[in-house]
C-alpha positions, 0 to 999 in steps of 0.5 A: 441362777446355776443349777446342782450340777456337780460336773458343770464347770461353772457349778464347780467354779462357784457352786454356792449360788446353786447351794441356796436354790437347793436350800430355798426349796426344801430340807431334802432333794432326790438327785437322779444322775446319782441316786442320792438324797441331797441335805443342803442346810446345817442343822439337818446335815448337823443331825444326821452326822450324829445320826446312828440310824446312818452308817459309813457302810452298811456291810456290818448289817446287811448284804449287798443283796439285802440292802438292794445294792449290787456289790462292786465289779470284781476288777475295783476289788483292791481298792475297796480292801483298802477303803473297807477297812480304814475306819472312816468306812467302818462302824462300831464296834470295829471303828472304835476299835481302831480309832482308839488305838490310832488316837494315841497318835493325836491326843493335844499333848502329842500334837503340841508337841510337832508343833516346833517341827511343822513351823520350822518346815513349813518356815523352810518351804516358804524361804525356798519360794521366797529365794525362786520370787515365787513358784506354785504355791500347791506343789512349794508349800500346800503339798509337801507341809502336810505329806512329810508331817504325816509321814514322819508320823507313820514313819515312811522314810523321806527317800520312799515319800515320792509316789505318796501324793500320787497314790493319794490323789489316785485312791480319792478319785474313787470318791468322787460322783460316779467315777469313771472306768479310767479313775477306777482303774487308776484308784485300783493300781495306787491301791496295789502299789501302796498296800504292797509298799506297806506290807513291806514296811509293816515288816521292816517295823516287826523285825525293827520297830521305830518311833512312829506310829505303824511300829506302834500299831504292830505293838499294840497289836501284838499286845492283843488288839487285834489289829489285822495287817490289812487294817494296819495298812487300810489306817495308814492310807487313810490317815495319808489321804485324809491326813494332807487332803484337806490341808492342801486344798483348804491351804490353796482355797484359802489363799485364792480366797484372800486374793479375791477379798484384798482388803481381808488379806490386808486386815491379816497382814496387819494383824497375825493374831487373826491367823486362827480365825482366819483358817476357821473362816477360810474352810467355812467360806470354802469347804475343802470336803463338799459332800459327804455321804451315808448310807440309811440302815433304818429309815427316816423321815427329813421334813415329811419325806421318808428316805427309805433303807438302803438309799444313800445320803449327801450331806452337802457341807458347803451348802451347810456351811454357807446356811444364812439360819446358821452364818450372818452374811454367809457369802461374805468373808469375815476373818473376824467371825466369832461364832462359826461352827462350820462343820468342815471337819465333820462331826459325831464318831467320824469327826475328823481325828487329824483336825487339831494337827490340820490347824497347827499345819494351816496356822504354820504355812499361813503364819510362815507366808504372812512374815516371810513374803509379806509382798506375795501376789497372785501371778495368774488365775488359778485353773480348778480341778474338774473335782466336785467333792474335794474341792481345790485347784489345779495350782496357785502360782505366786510370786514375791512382788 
């Protein structure tokens, strides 16, 4: 049986099989290589998203001295202004702060209300890989759905919408297990280059506000909700960066799911009203997030061992979402599935905020797909990234047979 080896090649092809050993032997593990505390089964990951004696940072309570950790090199300082002060990496009062104003922009009536335009872009993508016979699925419909929704939402013009995906993908290398000097630096210059971008067009909105949620951040700010230009900037990456992430790997991991399970994929075809419990079954059976982390700000104790101040959790989400106490025949894929409280999406005050628009957006690419190329095949095996936390592929060529 594989071993947890986030950088092994056969561990990230298929990492469930290492999810249930770790699961098998207990409640918590030390993991040396990152010096963190692995939780593998639901109800404990459950737990401990909800658990305010764990925070997203620990820079609202203690020093880097205090808490025993030694604060990043001088040279990655860009990115983490960026990261610091986006509100998955803030804590109350400051993430609450900010997470009300940003909620504006995604209560139900609002996100109803892009439905109409998510499906027609998303219909219009899939008739352009329907005319070429087929394409890469990633870059033709997974990508460009998700980035252009977010962007008309923050009001980023089409013509600057180009480097977006790049600065994206730059900025979460950081995210990774120990990220190596050349990702820090990528991450480092995308951040420059974005929050530069932004302060422009954070200016552009003061002298003429839009429609759109960055003009709506300066109003509110001006209103006396003391919003700081660089957390009007760090909000608007995030909401990038998290705002398609997800979306696009659960939409490439989902499809490659249903090639490998034909006879769900044909129960699909035959029924599109499985499209919403197929997108719930999809990032349960492969979770586009697979590790998300916390740092202990009050010590606790999981199942007799105390995890100390100052250590770091990882929350394994695709081990919980894989827990047989929690899933019926967890490794088998199952669009019926009724009961799936897959915690995909996180859960407590970091529960992710843009998952009612990700649903809308997988329901409107997968219903798109399903009635327009109702033929679509796998061209060839996909390659996956060398990424362990956000899990997807290199790309998914398609073709219409």
């Amino acid at each position: 049986m594989a071993a947890f080896d986030p950088w092994d090649p056969y561990f990230l092809a298929d990492p469930y099989p290492a999810y249930a050993e770790l699961r098998a032997k207990g409640r918590v593990h030390y993991y040396e290589p990152t010096n963190q505390w692995l939780v593998p089964q639901h109800a404990d990951v459950s737990a401990l998203l909800r658990d305010r004696r764990l925070g997203r940072t620990y820079q609202h309570r203690f020093t880097h001295e205090d808490f025993g950790r030694t604060a990043p090199p001088a040279a990655h300082e860009p990115f983490h202004t960026l990261n610091d002060h986006g509100m998955l990496d803030l804590e109350p009062p400051d993430h609450t702060r900010i997470r009300r104003l940003v909620s504006k922009a995604f209560t139900p009536r609002t996100v109803e209300q892009l439905k109409p335009y998510v499906a027609k872009l998303a219909g219009e993508l899939v008739d352009r890989l329907v005319a070429a016979g087929g394409g890469d699925l990633l870059t033709d419909v997974a990508e460009p759905l998700p980035v252009a929704v977010i962007a008309e939402m923050l009001g980023i013009p089409e013509s600057d919408r180009a480097p977006l995906r790049p600065w994206s993908a730059d900025i979460c290398g950081m995210y990774e297990l120990n990220p190596s000097q050349e990702t820090a630096a990528k991450a480092v210059r995308a951040s420059v280059e974005f929050s530069d971008y932004l302060r422009e067009l954070i200016a552009e909105r003061r002298k003429e506000p839009g429609d759109d949620l960055i003009s709506g951040l300066i109003a509110a700010h001006d209103e006396g909700d003391r919003l700081t230009e660089q957390e009007m900037i760090s909000t608007a990456v995030l909401l990038l960066n998290a705002g398609h992430e997800a979306t696009v790997n659960a939409t490439v991991n989902g499809w490659w799911s249903l090639f490998r399970n034909p006879d769900q994929l044909a129960a699909l075809r035959a029924d599109h009203s499985l499209v919403p419990s197929a997108i719930e079954e999809l990032m349960r059976y492969d979770t586009p997030l697979q590790l998300f982390e916390r740092w202990v700000l009050d010590e606790i104790e999981i199942d007799g061992t105390t995890i100390p101040r100052g250590a770091e959790i990882a929350m394994l989400f695709g081990s919980a979402n894989h827990d047989p106490e929690v899933f019926q025949a967890p490794e088998k894929l199952d669009l019926t599935r009724k009961d799936n409280p897959h915690i995909s999406f996180s859960a407590g005050i970091h529960y992710c905020i843009g998952a009612p628009l990700a649903r809308i957006e997988l329901a409107a690419s997968m219903t798109a797909l399903l009635e327009k190329a109702p033929t679509l095949t796998l061209a060839t095996d996909p390659e996956r990234k060398p990424n362990f936390v956000i899990r997807g592929l290199e790309g998914l060529d398609v073709r219409i047979a």
